[in-house]
C-alpha positions as CSV (number, residue, x, y, z in Angstrom):
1,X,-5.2,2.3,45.6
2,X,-5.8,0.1,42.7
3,X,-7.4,1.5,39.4
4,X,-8.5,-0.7,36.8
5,X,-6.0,0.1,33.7
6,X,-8.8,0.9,31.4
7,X,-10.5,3.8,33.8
8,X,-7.1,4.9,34.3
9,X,-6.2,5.0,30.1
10,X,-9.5,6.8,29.7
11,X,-8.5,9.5,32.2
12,X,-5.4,9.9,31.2
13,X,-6.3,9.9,27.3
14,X,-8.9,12.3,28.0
15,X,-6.7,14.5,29.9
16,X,-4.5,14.5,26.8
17,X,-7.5,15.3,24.2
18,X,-8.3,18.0,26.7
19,X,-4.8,19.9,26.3
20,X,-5.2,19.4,23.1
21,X,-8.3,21.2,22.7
22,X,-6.8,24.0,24.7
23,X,-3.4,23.9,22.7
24,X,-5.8,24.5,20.0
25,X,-7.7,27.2,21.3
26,X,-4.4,29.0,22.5
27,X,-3.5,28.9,18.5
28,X,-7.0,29.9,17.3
29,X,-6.6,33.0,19.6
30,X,-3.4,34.1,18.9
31,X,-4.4,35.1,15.1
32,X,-8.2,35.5,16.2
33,X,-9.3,39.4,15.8
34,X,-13.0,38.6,16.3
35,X,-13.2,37.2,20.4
36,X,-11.6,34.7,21.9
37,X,-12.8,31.1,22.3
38,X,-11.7,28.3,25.3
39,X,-10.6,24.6,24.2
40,X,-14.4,23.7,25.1
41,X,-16.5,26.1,22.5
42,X,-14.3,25.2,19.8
43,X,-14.6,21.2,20.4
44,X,-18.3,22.2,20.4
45,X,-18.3,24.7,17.1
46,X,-16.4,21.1,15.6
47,X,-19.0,18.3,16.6
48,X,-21.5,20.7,15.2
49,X,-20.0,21.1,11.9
50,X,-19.7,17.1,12.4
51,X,-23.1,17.0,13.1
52,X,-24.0,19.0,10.2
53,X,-22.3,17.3,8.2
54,X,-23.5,14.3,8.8
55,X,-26.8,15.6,8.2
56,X,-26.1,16.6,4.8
57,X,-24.9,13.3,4.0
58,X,-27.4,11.4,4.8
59,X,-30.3,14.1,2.5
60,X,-27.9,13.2,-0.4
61,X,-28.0,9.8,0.1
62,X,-32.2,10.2,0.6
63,X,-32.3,12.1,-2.7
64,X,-29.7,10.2,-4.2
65,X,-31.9,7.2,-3.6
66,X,-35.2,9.3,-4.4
67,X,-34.2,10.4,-8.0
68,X,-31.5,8.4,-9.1
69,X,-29.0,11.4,-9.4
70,X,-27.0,13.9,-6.8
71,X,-28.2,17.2,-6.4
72,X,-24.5,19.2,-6.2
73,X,-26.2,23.0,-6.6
74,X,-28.6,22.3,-3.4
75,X,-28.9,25.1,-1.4
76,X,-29.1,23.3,2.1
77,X,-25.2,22.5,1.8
78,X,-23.9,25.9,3.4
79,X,-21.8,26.6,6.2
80,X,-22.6,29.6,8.0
């Protein structure tokens, strides 16, 4: 059967990130005292702090642009 080479990169390389994330959560757990976590909820704990992040960029630019200056002591830059 013939698979285009890009479908078939994607898979593989996905397959790869995959066992990563796993190989990841496998380390996280093994000095973890609070719960465990699979491969899955800590690739989505890290695109929220992405997300987040992002987020908090983009105020500082808006209030960068707002009033000329950064705000470093706001209190919406916390991670919880």
């Amino acid at each position: 059967m013939f698979v285009p080479i890009k479908i078939q990169t994607n898979f593989i390389f996905n397959k790869q990130k995959n066992e990563c994330w796993e190989k990841l959560a496998w380390e996280y757990n093994s000095i973890q005292t609070t719960g465990l976590r699979t491969g899955q909820q800590l690739k989505s704990w890290y695109e929220q702090m992405k997300k987040i992040a992002k987020q908090h960029k983009s105020e500082d630019k808006m209030n960068l642009l707002q009033t000329g200056r950064r705000d470093i002591y706001s209190s919406n830059h916390h991670i919880r």
